[in-house]
Every structure is written in C-alpha cells, then in structure tokens.
VEXDREN-2710 file (C-alpha; in Angstrom, 1 decimal):
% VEXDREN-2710
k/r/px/py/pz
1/UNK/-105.4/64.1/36.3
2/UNK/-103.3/61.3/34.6
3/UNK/-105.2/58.2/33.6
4/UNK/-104.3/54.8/34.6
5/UNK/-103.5/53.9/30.7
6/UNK/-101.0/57.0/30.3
7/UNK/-99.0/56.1/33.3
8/UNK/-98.8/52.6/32.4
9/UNK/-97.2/53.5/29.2
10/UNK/-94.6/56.0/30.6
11/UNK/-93.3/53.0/33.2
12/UNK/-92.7/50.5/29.9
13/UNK/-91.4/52.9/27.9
14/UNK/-88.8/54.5/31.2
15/UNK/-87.8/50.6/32.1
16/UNK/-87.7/49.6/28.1
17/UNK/-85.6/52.4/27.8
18/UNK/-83.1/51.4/30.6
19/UNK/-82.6/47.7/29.4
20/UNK/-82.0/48.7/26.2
21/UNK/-78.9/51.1/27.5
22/UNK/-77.9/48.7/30.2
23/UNK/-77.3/46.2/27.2
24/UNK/-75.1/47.6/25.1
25/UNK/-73.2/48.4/28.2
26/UNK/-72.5/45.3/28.9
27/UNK/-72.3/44.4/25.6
28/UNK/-69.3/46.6/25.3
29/UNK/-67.3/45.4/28.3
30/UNK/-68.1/41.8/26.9
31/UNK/-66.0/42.8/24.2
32/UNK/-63.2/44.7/25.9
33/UNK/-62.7/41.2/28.5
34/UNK/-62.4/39.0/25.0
35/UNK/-60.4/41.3/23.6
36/UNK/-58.0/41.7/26.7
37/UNK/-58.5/38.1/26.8
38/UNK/-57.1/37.0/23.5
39/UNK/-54.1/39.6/24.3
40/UNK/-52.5/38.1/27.5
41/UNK/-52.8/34.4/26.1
42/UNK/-50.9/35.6/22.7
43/UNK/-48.0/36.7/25.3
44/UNK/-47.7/33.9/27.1
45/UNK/-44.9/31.8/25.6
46/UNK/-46.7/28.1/25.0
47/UNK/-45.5/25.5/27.7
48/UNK/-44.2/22.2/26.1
49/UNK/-46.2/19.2/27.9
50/UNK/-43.2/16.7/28.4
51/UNK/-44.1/12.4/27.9
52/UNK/-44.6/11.2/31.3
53/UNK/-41.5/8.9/31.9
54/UNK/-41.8/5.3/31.7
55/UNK/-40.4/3.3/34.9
56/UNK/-38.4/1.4/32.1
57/UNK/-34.6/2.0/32.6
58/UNK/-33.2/3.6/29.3
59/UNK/-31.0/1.6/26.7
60/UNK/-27.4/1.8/26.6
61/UNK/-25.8/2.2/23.7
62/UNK/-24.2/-1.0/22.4
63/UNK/-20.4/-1.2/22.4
64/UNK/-18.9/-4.2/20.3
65/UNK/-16.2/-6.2/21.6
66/UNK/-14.0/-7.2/18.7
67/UNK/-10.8/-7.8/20.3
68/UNK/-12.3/-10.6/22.6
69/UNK/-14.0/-11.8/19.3
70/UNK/-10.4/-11.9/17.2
71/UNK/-9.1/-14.5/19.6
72/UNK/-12.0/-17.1/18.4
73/UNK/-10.7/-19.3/16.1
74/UNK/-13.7/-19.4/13.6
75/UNK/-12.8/-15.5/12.6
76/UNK/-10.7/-17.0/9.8
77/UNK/-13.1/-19.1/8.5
78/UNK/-16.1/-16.2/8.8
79/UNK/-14.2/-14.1/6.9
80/UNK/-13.4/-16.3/3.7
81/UNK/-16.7/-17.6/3.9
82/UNK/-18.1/-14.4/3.7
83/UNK/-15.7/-13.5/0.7
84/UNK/-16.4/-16.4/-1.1
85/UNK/-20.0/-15.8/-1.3
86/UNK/-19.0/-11.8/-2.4
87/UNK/-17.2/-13.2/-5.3
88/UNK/-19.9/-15.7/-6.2
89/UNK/-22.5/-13.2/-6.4
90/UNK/-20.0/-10.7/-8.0
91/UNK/-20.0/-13.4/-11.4
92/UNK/-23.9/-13.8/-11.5
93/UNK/-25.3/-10.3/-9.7
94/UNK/-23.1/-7.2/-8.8
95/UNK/-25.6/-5.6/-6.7
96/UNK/-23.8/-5.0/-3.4
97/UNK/-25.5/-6.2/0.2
98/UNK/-25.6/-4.9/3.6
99/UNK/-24.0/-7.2/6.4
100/UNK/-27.2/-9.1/7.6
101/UNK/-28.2/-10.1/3.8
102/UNK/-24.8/-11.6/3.9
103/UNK/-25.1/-13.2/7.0
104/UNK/-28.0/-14.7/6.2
105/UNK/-26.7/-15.9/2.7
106/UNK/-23.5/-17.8/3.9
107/UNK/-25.9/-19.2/7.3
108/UNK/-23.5/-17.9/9.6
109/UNK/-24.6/-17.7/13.3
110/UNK/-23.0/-14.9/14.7
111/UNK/-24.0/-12.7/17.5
112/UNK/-23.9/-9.0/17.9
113/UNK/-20.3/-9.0/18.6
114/UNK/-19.3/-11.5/16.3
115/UNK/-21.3/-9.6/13.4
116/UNK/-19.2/-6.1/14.4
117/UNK/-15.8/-8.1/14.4
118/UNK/-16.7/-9.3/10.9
119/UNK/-18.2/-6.3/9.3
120/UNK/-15.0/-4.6/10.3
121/UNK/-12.7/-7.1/8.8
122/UNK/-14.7/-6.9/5.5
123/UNK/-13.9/-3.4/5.6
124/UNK/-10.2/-3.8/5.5
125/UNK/-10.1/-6.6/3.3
126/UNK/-8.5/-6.2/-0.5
127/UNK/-11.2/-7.6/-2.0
128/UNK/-13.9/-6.5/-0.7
129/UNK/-15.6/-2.7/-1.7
130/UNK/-17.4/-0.7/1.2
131/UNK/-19.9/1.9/0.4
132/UNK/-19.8/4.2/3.0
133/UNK/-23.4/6.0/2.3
134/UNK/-25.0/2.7/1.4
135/UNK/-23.4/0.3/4.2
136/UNK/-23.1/-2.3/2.0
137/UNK/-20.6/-4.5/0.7
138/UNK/-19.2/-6.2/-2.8
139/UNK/-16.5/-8.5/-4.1
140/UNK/-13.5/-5.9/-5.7
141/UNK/-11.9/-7.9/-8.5
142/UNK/-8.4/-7.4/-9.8
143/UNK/-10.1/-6.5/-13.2
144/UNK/-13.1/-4.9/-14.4
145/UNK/-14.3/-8.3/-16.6
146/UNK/-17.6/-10.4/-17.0
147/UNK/-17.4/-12.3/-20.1
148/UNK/-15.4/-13.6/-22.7
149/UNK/-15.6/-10.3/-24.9
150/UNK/-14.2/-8.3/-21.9
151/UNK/-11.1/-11.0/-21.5
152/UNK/-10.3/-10.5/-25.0
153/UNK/-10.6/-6.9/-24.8
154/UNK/-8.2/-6.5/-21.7
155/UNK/-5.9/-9.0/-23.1
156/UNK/-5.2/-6.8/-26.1
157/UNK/-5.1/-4.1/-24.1
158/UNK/-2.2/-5.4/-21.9
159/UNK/-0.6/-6.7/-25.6
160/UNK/-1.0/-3.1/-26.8
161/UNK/0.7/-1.3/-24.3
162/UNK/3.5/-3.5/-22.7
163/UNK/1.6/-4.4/-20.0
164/UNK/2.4/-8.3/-19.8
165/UNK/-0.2/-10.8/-19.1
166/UNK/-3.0/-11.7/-16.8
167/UNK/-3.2/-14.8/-13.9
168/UNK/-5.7/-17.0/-14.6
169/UNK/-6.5/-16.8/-10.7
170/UNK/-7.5/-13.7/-11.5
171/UNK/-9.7/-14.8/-14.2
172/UNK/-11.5/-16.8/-12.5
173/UNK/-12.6/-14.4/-10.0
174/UNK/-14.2/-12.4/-12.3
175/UNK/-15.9/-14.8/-14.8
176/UNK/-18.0/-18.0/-13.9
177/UNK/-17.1/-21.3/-15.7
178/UNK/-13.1/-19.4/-17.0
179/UNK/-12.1/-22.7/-18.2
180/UNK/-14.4/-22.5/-20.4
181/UNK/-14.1/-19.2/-21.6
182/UNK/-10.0/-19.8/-21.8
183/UNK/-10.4/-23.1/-23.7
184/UNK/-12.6/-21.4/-26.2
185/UNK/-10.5/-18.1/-26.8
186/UNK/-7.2/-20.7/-27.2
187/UNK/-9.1/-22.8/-29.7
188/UNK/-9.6/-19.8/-31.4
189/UNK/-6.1/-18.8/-31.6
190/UNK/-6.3/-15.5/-29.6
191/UNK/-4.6/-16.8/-26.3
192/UNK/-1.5/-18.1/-25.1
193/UNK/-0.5/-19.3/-21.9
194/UNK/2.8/-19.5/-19.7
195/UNK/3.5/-21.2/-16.4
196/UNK/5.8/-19.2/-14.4
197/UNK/8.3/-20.2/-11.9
198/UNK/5.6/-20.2/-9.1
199/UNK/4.1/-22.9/-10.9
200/UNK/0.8/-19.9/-11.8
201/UNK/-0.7/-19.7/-15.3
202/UNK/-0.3/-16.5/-16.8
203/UNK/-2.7/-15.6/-20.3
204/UNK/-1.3/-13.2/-23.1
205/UNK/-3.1/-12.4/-26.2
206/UNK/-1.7/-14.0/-29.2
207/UNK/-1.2/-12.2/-31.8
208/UNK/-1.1/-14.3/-35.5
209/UNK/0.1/-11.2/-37.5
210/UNK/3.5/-11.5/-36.1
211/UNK/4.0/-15.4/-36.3
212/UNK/6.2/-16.9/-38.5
213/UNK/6.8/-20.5/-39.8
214/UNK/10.7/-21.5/-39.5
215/UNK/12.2/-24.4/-41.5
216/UNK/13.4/-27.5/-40.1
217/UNK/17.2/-26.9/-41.2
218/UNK/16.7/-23.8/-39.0
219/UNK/15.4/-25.2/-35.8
220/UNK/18.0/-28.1/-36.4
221/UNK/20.6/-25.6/-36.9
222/UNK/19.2/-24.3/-33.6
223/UNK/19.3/-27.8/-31.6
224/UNK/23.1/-28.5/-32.6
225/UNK/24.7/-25.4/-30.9
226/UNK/25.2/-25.7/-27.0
227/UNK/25.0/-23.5/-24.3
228/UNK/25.6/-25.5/-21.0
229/UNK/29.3/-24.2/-20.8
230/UNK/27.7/-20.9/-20.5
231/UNK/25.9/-19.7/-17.5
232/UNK/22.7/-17.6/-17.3
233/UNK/24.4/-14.6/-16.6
234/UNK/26.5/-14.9/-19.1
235/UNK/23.1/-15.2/-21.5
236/UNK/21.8/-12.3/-20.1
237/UNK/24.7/-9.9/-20.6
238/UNK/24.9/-10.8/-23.8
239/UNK/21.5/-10.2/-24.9
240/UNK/21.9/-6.7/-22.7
241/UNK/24.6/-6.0/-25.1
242/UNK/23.0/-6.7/-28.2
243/UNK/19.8/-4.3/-27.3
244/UNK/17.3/-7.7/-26.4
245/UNK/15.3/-7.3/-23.4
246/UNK/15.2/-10.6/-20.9
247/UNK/12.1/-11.7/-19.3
248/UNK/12.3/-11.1/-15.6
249/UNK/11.2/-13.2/-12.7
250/UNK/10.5/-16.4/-15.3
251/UNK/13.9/-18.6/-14.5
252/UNK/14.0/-20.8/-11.5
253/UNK/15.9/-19.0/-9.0
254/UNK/19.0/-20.7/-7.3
255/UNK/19.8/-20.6/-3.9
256/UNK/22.9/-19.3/-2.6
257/UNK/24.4/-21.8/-0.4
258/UNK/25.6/-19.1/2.6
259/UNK/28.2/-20.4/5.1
260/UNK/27.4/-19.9/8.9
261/UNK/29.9/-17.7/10.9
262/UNK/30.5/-20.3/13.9
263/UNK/29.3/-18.3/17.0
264/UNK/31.7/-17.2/19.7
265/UNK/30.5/-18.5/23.0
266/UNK/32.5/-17.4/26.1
267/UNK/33.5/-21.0/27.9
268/UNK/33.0/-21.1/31.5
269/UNK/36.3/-21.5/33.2
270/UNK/36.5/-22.9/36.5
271/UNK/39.1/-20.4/38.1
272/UNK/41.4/-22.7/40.4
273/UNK/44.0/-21.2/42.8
274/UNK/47.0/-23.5/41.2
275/UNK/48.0/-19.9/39.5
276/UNK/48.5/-18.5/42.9
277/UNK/52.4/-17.8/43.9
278/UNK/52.4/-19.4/48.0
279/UNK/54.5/-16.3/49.3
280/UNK/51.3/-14.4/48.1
281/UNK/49.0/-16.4/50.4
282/UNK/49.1/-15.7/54.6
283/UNK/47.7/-17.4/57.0
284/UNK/45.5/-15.9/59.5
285/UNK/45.0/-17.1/63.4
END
C-alpha cells in the first residue's frame, strides 16, 4: 500500500518534470521564429518613404530677358558706371566682387533682368576680368602698375627694349592721384612727355646719360637753313636713305581733297510721236 506522502511526491516530481521539457521546447522554437525573423527582413530591399507633396506649385526656372533689356536707354550708363567704380576700387583694393556687391556699391536699382543684361555686358567688356570659378568681377588695366616705383620700372622697360612710350590715360587708370606721381618723376628728371597728333600725352623715360648740351652757334646754324621748299616726303626719303628711322603716326595728317565723279542719272524723256513718219500711221473705222 502507497502512502498519501509517496504519491504526492511522484505527481510534483512527473508534472515538474514535464514543465521543465515543455520549456526548453518552446524556448527553442522562440529562437528558430527570431532567427527566421531577422532573415526575411534582411531580404527585403528597404522602401524609401517619399516627402509628402506640398499643394505649392513648383518654381520655374528663371529665364533673363536681356534683349528686351538692351533696348533701355540707361544700359549705357549702367555699364560705365559699373566700370568706373571697378577701376576705382582697382587703385585702392584689387580684391575682385561678385555682381550684387557691385550693385550695391554704385546704388544701382536694377531688377532681375536688368542685373542679367549687365552682368553679361561686364563679361564682354575689355576692361573688365571675369573669374569664372569665383563669379566675380575686377577692373583689367592696360598695365600691371600701382605706384610710382612700378611707372618708373615699366617706363624703362619700354626705353630698354624699343617699345615706345605709355598714354597717360592709361596711367591714370592704374594709379590714384597720376598727376601727382608724373609731376614728381618729371621733376626728377626721369620722364618726358609728348603730345601726339590726337592731341593724347604720351610718357617716355628720360634717359640723362645720353643728353648732350649743344652751343648756340650750333642751334643758330640750325635756325638759318630752310626747309619749307621741301615737302615731308621729301624729308622722309631722305632720312630713309641715310639709315635714320622716322617717327610714325606723330605729323598731322593731310587730307586728300578727292574729286566727285558726277553721277549718271538716266533723264526721263517724254516720248512724243513728232518722230513718227504719217505713211506709218492708219486709221481704223
């Protein structure tokens, strides 16, 4: 005969027993469903969310119109304005600007269209340098000069190798307050200027170690022998023949006085029948 005590502990220990091995079962197919799982999210390629659309129409891309700009008549104006102020800042500051700094430095009020006609024309002007990879602009002068010492330099340079002189409009679009500058460099006996034909000062170097003090019986000598009976040409050739260049495109040029063909017109005859033989004309009924 079993006792009450021994059967009580064989039903704990049979259902203990169970549990435990029902556990791990299920502790196991836990693990195979993560692990499937994790597998077949992996392989599903990840869906882009797209931004909800806005019920704002979208922007156009904005299209200058220049040519209906080039007809204004302020363009002209805009443009040396804007050039001005390039070569100003070029003589105190040579960092170059973007087109709205320079707007907003001359005070022009220009619209978008206005401000596209104008940033184009900058482009194509002489004097003006574009940096492509910047976007900005600067004054381009005819030579690389800021100061006195640089004038001097270039000066000698041109002396040196044949290369003529320098406008002084030039000049002064490179260096602030030139008058200055050429007034002192004259005083100090390193300039020289000549007024061409075209009534434009041009600056050579002057160099002392070639000047030469002449006598007054010389330069009197000089003054009594006439050349009016002989024409410029004549001058010329002669100085050809004896191996002395001439100076080209100082002299005042003369006009050639040039006789007008008279223009054939055909007259306008009135044709009359008074050429007309009367045995030639019939009468009809």
């Amino acid at each position: 005969v079993v006792s009450t005590q021994s059967t009580g502990y064989f039903q704990h220990y049979y259902i203990t027993n169970n549990l435990s091995r029902m556990n791990s079962n299920l502790l196991q197919q836990h693990a195979a469903f993560k692990k499937q799982a994790s597998s077949a999210t992996s392989s599903k390629p990840a869906v882009k969310h797209s931004a909800p659309r806005s019920n704002e129409p979208t922007k156009k891309r904005f299209k200058p119109d220049t040519k209906s700009v080039a007809n204004n008549p302020n363009t002209f104006k805009w443009l040396k304005t804007s050039v001005d102020r390039l070569r100003r800042r070029y003589q105190k500051e040579r960092k170059p600007v973007s087109i709205d700094d320079l707007i907003k430095m001359t005070g022009l009020d220009l619209d978008p269209h206005e401000k596209a006609w104008l940033s184009n024309a900058l482009k194509d002007n002489p004097k003006v340098l574009f940096e492509r990879e910047k976007e900005k602009f600067s004054f381009k002068p005819a030579y690389p000069m800021h100061n006195k010492d640089d004038l001097l330099n270039l000066l000698r340079e041109h002396y040196d190798n044949g290369m003529g002189g320098i406008l002084e409009a030039d000049v002064k679009e490179c260096i602030l307050k030139a008058e200055d500058v050429i007034e002192e460099l004259k005083s100090e006996n390193l300039l020289k200027t000549v007024t061409r034909s075209d009534k434009q000062l041009v600056l050579f170097y002057r160099d002392t170690s070639v000047e030469c003090t002449i006598s007054n019986d010389f330069k009197e000598l000089w003054n009594t022998i006439s050349v009016k009976e002989i024409s410029e040409n004549d001058i010329e050739n002669y100085l050809k023949r004896v191996g002395i260049a001439t100076m080209e495109g100082y002299g005042l040029k003369k006009k050639v006085a040039t006789k007008k063909k008279p223009s054939k017109r055909k007259r306008n005859v009135k044709m009359l029948n008074s050429h007309l033989d009367s045995k030639m004309l019939k009468e009809f009924d």
